[in-house]
C-alpha positions as CSV (number, residue, x, y, z in Angstrom):
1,X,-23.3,-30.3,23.0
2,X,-19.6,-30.5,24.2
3,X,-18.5,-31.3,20.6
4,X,-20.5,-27.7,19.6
5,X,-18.4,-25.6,22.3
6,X,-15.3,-27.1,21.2
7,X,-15.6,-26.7,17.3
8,X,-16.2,-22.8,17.6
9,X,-13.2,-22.3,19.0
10,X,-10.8,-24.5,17.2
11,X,-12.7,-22.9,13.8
12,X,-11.9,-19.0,15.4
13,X,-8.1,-20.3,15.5
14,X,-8.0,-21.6,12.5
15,X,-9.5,-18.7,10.9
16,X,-7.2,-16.5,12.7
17,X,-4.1,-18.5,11.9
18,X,-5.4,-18.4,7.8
19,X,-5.8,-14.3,8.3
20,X,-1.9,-13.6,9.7
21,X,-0.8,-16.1,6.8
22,X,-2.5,-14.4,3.7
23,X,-1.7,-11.1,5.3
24,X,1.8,-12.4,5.7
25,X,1.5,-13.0,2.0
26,X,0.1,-9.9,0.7
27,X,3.1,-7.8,2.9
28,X,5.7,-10.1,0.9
29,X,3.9,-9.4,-2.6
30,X,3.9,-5.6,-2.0
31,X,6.4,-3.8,-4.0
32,X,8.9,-2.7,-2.3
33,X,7.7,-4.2,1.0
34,X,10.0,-7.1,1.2
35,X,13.0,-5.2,2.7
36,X,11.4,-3.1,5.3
37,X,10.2,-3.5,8.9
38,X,5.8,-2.8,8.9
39,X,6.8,-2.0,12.7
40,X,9.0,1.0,11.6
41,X,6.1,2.3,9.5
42,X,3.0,2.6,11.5
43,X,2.9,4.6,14.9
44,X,0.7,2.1,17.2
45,X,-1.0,3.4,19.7
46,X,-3.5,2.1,22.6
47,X,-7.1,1.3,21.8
48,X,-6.4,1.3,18.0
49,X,-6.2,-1.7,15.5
50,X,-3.7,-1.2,12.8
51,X,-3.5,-4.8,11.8
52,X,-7.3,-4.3,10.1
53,X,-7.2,-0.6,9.1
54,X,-3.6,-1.0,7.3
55,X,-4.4,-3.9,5.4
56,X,-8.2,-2.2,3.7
57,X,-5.9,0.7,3.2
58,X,-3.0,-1.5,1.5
59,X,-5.6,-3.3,-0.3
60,X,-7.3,-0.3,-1.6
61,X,-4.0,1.0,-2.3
62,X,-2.4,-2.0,-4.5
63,X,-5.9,-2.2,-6.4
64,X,-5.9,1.5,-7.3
65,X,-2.1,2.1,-7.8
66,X,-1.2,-1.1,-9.0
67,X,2.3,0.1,-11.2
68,X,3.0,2.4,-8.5
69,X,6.9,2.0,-6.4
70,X,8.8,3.4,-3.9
71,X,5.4,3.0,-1.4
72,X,6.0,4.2,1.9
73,X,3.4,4.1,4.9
74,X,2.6,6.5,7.5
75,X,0.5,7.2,10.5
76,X,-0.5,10.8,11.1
77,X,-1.1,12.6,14.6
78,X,-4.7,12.1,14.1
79,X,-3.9,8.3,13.6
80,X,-5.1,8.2,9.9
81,X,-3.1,7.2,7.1
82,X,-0.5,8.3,4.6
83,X,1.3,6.6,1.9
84,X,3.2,8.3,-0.2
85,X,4.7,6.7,-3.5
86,X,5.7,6.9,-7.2
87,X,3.0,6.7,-10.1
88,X,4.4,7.7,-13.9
89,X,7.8,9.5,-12.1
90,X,5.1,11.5,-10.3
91,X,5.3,12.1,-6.7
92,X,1.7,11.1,-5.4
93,X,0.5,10.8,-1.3
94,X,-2.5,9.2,-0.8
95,X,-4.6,9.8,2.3
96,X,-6.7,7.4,4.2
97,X,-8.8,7.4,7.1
98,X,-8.0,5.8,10.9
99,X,-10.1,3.1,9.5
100,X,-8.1,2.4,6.2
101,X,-10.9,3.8,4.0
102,X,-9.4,6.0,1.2
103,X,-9.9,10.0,1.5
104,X,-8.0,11.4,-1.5
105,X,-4.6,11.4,-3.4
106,X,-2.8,14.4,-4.4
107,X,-0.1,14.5,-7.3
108,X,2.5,17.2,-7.4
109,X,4.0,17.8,-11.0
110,X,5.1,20.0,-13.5
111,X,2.8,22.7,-15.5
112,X,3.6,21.3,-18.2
113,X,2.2,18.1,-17.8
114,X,-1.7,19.6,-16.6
115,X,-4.8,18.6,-18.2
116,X,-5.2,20.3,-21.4
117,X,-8.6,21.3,-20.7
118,X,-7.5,22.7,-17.4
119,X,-4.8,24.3,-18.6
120,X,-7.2,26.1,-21.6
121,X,-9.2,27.3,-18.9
122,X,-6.3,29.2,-16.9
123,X,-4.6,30.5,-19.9
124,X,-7.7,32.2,-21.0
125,X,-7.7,34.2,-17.8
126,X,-3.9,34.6,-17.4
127,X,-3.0,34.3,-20.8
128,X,0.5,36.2,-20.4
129,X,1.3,33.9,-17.0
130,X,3.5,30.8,-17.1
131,X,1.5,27.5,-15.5
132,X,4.5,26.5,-13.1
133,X,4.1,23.9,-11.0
134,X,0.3,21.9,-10.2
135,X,-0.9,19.9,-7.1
136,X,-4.0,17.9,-8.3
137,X,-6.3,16.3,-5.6
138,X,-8.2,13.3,-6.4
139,X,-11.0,13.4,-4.2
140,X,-13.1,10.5,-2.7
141,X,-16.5,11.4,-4.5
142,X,-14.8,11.9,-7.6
143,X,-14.0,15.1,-8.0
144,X,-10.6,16.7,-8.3
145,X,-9.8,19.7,-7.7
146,X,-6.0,21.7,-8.9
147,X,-4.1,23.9,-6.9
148,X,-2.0,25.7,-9.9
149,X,1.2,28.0,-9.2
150,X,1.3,30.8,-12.4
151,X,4.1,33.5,-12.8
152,X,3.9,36.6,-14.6
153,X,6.4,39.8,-15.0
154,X,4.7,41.4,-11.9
155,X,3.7,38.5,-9.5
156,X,3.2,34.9,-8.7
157,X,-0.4,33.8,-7.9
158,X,-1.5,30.1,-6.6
159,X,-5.3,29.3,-7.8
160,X,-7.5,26.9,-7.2
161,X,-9.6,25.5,-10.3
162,X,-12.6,23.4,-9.4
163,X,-15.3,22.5,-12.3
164,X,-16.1,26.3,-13.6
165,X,-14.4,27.5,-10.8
166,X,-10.9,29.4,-10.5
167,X,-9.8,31.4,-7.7
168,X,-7.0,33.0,-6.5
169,X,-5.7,31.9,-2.9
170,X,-2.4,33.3,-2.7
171,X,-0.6,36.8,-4.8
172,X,2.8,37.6,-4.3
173,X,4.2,40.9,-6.5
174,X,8.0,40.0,-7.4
């Protein structure tokens, strides 16, 4: 019976002590990780583990966005999670719950580079309108939506296209 209470403990330890190593490890295989301070990145506050929520958000993050670089962590007033980074020379932030679960990504890049299909379905609407500049968020249940800047002689107009639907959120006359 002694033998029983004392192996529990001394097999918690050990698993413990194999936990900080391999994420240790994964922190030191990271791109870019290797010269800066994980203290300096996330805001710790009372009552709140980062230790596990950063490292299911890391791991999510370098399976998704394995060729991305210049990764850099955040925590955001409501304690969830922000990392922005580079993907293809595209800025990207990805967003991730308290609990390190991924929410959604969104990609900010030139018009010129929008989905062809997407960028069929504008131009028939606005077909004397420039497609400027895109935001395109990747959602959790696998949808995206596009927030699209056009210009025109007479105005500038932000729109929102999502499936079918396109809709104009913002119009500003020049």
């Amino acid at each position: 019976m002694k033998k029983s209470n004392l192996i529990l403990p001394a097999a918690i330890a050990l698993f413990s002590l194999l936990f900080v190593e391999s994420r240790a490890q994964v922190a030191m295989n990271y791109p870019g990780i290797s010269n800066i301070d994980e203290s300096g990145i996330f805001t710790k506050s009372g009552g709140f583990n980062t230790t596990a929520s950063n490292f299911k958000a890391e791991k999510n993050f370098t399976k998704t966005y394995r060729r991305a670089s210049e990764a850099e962590w955040s925590t955001l007033s409501d304690r969830s999670l922000l990392c922005r980074f580079y993907l293809n020379n595209i800025p990207h932030r990805a967003f991730y719950t308290r609990q390190g679960q991924w929410r959604y990504t969104i990609s900010s890049y030139n018009g010129v580079k929008l989905d062809k299909g997407i960028y069929e379905q504008i131009k028939s609407a606005y077909y004397n309108s420039s497609i400027v500049f895109v935001n395109q968020i990747d959602l959790a249940e696998g949808k995206t939506i596009y927030v699209v800047e056009i210009h025109d002689e007479k105005s500038i107009r932000k729109l929102t296209v999502d499936g079918d639907q396109m809709e104009i959120v913002q119009e500003f006359k020049k």
